[in-house]
C-alpha positions as CSV (number, residue, x, y, z in Angstrom):
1,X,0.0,0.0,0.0
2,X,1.2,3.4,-0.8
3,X,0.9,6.4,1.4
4,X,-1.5,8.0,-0.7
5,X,-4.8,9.0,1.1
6,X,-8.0,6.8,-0.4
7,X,-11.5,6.7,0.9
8,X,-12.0,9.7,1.8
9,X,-15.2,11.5,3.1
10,X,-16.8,12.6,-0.4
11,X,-19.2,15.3,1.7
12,X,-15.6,16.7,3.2
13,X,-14.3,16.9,0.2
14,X,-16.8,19.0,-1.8
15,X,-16.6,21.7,1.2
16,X,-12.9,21.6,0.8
17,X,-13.0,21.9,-3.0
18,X,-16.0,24.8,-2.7
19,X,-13.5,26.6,-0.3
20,X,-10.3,26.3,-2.2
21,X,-12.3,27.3,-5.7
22,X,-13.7,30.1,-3.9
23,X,-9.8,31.2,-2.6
24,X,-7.9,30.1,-5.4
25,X,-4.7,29.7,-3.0
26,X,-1.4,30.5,-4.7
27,X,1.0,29.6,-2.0
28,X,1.1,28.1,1.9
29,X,-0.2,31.3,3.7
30,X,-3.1,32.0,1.3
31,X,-3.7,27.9,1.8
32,X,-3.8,28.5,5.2
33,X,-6.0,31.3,5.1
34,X,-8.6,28.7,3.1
35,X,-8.4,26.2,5.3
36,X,-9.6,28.8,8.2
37,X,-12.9,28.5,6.8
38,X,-13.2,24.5,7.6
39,X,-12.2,24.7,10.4
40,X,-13.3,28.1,11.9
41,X,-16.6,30.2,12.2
42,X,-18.2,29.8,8.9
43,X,-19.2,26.2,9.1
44,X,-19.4,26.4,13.1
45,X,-23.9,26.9,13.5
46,X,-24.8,29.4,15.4
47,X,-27.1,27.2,17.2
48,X,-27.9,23.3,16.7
49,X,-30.7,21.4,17.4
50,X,-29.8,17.7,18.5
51,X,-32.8,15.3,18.3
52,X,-31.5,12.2,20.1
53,X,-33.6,9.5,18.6
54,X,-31.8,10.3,15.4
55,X,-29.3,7.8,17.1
56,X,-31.1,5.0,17.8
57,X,-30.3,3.1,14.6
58,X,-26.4,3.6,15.3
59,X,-25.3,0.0,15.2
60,X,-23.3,-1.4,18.4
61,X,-20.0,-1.0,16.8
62,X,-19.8,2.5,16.1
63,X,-21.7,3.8,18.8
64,X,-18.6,1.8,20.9
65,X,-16.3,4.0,18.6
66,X,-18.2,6.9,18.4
67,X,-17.9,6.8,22.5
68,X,-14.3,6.0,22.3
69,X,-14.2,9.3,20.3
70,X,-15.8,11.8,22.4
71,X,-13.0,10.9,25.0
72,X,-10.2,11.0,23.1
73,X,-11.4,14.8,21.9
74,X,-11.4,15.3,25.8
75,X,-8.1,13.8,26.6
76,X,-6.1,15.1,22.9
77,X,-7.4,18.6,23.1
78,X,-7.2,19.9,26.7
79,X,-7.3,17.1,29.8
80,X,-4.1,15.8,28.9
81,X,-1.9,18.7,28.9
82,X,1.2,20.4,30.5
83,X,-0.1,23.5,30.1
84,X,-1.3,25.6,33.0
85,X,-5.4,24.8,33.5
86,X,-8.0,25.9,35.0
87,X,-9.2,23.2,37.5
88,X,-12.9,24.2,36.5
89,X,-12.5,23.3,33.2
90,X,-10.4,20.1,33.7
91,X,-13.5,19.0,36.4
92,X,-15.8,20.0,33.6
93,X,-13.8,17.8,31.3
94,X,-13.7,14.9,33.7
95,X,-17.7,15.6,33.8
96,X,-18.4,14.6,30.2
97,X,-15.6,11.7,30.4
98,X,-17.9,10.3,33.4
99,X,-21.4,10.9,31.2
100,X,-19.4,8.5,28.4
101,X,-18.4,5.9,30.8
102,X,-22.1,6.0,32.0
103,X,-24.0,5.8,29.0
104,X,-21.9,4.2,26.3
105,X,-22.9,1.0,27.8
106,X,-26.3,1.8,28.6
107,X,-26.6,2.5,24.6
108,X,-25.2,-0.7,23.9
109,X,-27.5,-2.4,25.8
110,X,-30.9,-1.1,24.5
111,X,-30.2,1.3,21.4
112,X,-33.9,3.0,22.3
113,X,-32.7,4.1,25.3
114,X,-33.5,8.4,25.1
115,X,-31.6,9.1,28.2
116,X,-28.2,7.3,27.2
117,X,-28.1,8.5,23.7
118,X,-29.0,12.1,24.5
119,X,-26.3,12.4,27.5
120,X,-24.1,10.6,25.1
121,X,-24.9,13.2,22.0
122,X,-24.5,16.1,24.3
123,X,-21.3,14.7,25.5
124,X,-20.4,14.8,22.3
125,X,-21.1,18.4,21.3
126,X,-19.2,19.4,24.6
127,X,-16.4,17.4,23.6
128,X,-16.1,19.5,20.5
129,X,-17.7,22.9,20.9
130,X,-14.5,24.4,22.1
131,X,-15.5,25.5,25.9
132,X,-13.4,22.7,27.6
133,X,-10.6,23.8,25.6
134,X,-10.1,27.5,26.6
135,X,-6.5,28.2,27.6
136,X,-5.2,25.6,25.9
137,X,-3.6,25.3,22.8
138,X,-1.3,21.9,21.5
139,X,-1.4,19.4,19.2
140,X,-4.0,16.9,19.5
141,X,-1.8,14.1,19.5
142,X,-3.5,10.8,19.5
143,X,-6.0,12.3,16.7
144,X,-2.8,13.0,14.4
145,X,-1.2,9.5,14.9
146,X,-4.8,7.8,14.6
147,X,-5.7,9.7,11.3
148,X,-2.6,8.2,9.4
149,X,-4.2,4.8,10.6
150,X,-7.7,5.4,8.8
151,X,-5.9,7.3,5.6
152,X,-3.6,4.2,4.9
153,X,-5.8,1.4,6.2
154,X,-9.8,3.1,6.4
155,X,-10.4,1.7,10.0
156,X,-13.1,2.8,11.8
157,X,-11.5,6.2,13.6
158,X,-12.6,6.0,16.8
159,X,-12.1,2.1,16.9
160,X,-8.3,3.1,16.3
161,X,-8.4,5.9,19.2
162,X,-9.1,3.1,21.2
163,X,-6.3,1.5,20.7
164,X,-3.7,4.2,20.3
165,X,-5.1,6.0,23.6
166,X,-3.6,3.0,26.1
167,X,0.0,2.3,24.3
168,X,0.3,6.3,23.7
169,X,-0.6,6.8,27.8
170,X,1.6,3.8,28.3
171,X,4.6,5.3,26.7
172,X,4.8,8.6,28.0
173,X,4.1,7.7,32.0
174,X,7.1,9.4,33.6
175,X,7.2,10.8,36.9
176,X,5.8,14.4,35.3
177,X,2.8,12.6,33.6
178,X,1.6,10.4,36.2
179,X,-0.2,12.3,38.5
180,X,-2.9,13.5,35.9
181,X,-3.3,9.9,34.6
182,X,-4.0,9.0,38.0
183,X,-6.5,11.9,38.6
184,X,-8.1,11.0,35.3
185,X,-8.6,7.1,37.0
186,X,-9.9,8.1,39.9
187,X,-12.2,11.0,39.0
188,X,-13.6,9.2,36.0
189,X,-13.2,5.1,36.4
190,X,-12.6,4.8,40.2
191,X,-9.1,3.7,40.6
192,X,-7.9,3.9,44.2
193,X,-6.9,7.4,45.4
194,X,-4.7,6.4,48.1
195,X,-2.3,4.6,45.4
196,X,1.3,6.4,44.2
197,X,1.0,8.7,41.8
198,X,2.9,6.2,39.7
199,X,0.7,3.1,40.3
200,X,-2.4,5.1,40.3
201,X,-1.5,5.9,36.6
202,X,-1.0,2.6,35.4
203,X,-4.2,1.7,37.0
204,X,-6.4,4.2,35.4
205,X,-4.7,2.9,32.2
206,X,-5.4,-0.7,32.7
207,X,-8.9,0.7,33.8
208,X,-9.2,2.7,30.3
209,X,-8.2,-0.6,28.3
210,X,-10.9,-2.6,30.2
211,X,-13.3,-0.2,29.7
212,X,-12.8,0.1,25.8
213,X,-11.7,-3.5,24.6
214,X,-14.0,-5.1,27.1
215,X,-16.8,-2.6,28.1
216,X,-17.6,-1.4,25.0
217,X,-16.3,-4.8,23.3
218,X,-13.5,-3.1,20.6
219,X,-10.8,-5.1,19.4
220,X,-7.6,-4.3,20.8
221,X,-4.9,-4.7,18.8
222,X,-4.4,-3.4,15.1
223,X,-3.4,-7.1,14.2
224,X,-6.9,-7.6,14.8
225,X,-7.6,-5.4,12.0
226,X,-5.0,-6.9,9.5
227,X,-2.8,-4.2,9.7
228,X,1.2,-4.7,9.8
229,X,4.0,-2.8,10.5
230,X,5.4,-2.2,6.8
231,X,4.1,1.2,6.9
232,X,4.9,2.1,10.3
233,X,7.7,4.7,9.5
234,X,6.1,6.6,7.0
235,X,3.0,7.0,9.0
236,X,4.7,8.2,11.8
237,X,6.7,10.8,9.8
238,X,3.3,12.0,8.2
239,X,1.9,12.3,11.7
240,X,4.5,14.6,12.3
241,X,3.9,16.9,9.6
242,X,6.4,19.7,8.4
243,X,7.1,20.5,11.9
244,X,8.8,17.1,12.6
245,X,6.8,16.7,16.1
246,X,4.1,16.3,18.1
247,X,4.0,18.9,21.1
248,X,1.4,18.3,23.7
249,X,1.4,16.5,27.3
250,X,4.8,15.3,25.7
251,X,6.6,15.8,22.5
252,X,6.6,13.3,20.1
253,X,9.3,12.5,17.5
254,X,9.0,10.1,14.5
255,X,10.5,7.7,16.5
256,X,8.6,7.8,19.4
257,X,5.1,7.4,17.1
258,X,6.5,4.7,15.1
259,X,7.0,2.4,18.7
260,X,3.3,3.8,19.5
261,X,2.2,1.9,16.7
262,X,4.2,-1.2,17.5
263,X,3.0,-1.2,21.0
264,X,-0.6,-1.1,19.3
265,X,0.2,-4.0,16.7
């Protein structure tokens, strides 16, 4: 397989090309000044209206993904950070983490049920609507190394969130790191407060992995998925971008992506 990007969103890429025909972008900046307009105001509504029973049909699979998502916009965006925060906002954060651990399974069990998939779909809107992220500003890590996943190999992408999220944790617990993966186990999944900051961390990470690959019932390994590790290096360095890292909670070589996705195989 190549590293060209296939399968992609056909509705996402008519918005792109109405955008960039409307531009006309000459060079980087003016491309940059294009892309504002997908990802800023003008296709932000000014207000939404969210009817939950639109959900109902959502099969089992990618509601479990779909759930797995919401977090990970939570944890990539703001919780897991070494920025200063405001510990409003990270309670807020560790709110709509609780609301996903709640519900996700309730969904699962009985797809009809109103009051899981409307917590659940307002989760998800306060994952994204940028209020939990004020202050912060980093690269969403686990989102970058997970997109090069679905461009190369179209897996579901919060299924592969799921599995990045727990090696990605795994490899950056240091001393510095630790005590907000264990806040995040015992605030949101109940590990034991009184543990080391150390322990507590890898508890709320084994916690996390139970939660996803048995809970919600993911696979948890991308060998489970047929992938390999041919394409491992040029992934990574894509997942890098121009910039050549990933700065967020850590910062993230190359190297250090391409060992995230062998810990994942």
């Amino acid at each position: 397989m190549t590293g060209r990007r296939k399968n992609r969103n056909p509705r996402g890429e008519a918005i792109a090309k109405m955008i960039l025909e409307q531009y006309k972008p000459e060079n980087k900046e003016e491309m940059q000044d294009a892309l504002k307009d997908i990802f800023g105001p003008t296709l932000r509504p000014n207000v939404s209206f969210l009817d939950p029973t639109n959900t109902f049909s959502v099969n089992a699979y990618q509601t479990a993904s779909g759930s797995a998502d919401i977090m990970a916009h939570v944890f990539d965006v703001a919780y897991f950070t070494d920025q200063e925060e405001m510990d409003m906002l990270t309670r807020m954060q560790e709110e709509v983490l609780k609301t996903v651990v709640k519900y996700a399974p309730a969904a699962l069990k009985k797809p009809d049920d109103y009051e899981a998939r409307s917590n659940l779909m307002w989760a998800s809107s306060w994952a994204l609507n940028g209020f939990l992220f004020s202050g912060v500003s980093q690269d969403a890590i686990a989102h970058m190394i997970e997109h090069e996943l679905s461009a190369f190999y179209n897996i579901t992408h919060g299924h592969g969130l799921a599995i990045i999220i727990p090696r990605w944790l795994t490899y950056i617990l240091s001393d510095k790191t630790a005590p907000k993966i264990k806040r995040f186990g015992v605030n949101v999944l109940g590990v034991d407060a009184s543990l080391s900051d150390m322990d507590g961390a890898k508890a709320a990470i084994k916690a996390l992995e139970k939660f996803y690959f048995e809970t919600l019932g993911l696979q948890s390994r991308l060998s489970d998925l047929g992938i390999d590790d041919k394409n491992f290096a040029l992934m990574a360095k894509k997942a890098c971008g121009a910039k050549g890292k990933l700065v967020g909670f850590t910062t993230l070589t190359p190297d250090d992506v391409e060992e995230i996705f062998r810990m994942s195989l």
